[in-house]
C-alpha positions as CSV (number, residue, x, y, z in Angstrom):
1,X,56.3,76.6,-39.9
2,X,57.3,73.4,-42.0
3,X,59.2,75.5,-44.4
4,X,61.2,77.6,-41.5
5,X,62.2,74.1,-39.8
6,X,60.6,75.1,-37.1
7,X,60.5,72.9,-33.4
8,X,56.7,72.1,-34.2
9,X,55.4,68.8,-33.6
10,X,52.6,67.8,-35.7
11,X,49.6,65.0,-35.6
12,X,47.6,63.4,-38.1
13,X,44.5,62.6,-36.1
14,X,42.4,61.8,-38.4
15,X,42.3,58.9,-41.4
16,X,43.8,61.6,-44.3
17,X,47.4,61.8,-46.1
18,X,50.0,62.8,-43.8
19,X,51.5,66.2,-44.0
20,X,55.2,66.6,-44.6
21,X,56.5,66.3,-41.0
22,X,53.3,64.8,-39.9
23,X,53.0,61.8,-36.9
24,X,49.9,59.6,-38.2
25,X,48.3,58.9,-35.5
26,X,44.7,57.6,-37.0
27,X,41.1,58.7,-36.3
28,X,41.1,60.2,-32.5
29,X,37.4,59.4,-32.6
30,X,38.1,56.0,-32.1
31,X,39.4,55.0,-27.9
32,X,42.6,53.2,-29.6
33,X,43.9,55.8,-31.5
34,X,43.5,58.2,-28.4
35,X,45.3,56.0,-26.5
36,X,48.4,56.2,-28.7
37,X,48.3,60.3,-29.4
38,X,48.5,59.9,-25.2
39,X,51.6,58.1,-25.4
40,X,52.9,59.7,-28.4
41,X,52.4,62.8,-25.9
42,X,53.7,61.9,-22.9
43,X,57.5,63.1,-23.1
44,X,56.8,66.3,-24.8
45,X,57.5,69.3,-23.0
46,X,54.1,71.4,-22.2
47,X,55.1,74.3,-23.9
48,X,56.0,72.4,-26.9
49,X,53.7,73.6,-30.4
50,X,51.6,71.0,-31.5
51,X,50.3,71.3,-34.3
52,X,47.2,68.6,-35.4
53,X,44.9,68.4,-38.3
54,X,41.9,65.6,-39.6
55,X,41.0,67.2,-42.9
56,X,38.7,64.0,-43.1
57,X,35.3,66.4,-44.1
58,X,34.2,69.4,-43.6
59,X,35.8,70.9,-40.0
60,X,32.6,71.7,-38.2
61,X,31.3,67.5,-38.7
62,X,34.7,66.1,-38.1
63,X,34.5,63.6,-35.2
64,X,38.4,63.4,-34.8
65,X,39.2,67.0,-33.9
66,X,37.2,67.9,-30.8
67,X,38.9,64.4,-29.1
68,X,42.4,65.2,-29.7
69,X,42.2,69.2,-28.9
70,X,40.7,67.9,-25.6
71,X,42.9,65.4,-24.9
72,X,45.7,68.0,-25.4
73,X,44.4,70.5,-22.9
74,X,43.9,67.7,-20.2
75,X,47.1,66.8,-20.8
76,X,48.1,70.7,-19.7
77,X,49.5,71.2,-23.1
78,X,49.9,74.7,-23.7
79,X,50.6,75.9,-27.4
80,X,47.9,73.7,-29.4
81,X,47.4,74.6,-33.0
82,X,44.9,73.8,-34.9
83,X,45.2,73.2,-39.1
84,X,42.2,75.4,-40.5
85,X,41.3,72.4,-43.1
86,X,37.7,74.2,-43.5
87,X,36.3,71.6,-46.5
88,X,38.9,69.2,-47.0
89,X,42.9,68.4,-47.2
90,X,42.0,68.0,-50.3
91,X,40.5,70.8,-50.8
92,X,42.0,72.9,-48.7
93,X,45.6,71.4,-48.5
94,X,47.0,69.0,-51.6
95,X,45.0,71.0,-54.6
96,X,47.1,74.1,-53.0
97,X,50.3,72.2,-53.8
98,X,51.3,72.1,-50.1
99,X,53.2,69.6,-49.2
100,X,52.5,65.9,-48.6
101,X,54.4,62.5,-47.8
């Protein structure tokens, strides 16, 4: 998607490197941070992708994900990706050579 320029939008919600592309938006876990990915939101069309990946530890433990997925489907959003980061972005992302800022 980042390589075909694609109209993806895509969150950092967790405390990692950004992405190339990606909006750091800081640990959803914590009330402030959700707070701005709600405003960050708010003029985005619903149908817009959004893509948004933590990466912080292993996927199943990571406290950032579950808050910002629901946020997005309260918010009526309805094309929500999420980054399969299953260990790491370390891991999983930057030792793969993909692409960081």
């Amino acid at each position: 998607m980042i390589n075909r320029k694609e109209n993806v939008k895509i969150y950092n919600i967790g405390v990692v490197e950004n992405i190339k592309g990606a909006v750091n938006i800081g640990g959803a876990s914590k009330p402030e941070n959700l707070e701005k990915f709600r405003k960050t939101l708010k003029d985005l069309p619903k149908k817009q992708t959004i893509v948004i990946y933590c990466g912080c530890c292993p996927m199943g433990k990571c406290p950032n994900i579950r808050p910002a997925f629901n946020l997005l489907s309260a918010e009526k959003f309805t094309n929500i990706k999420l980054l399969e980061l299953p260990d790491n972005i370390k891991i999983d992302w930057i030792d793969k050579g993909y692409p960081i800022e």
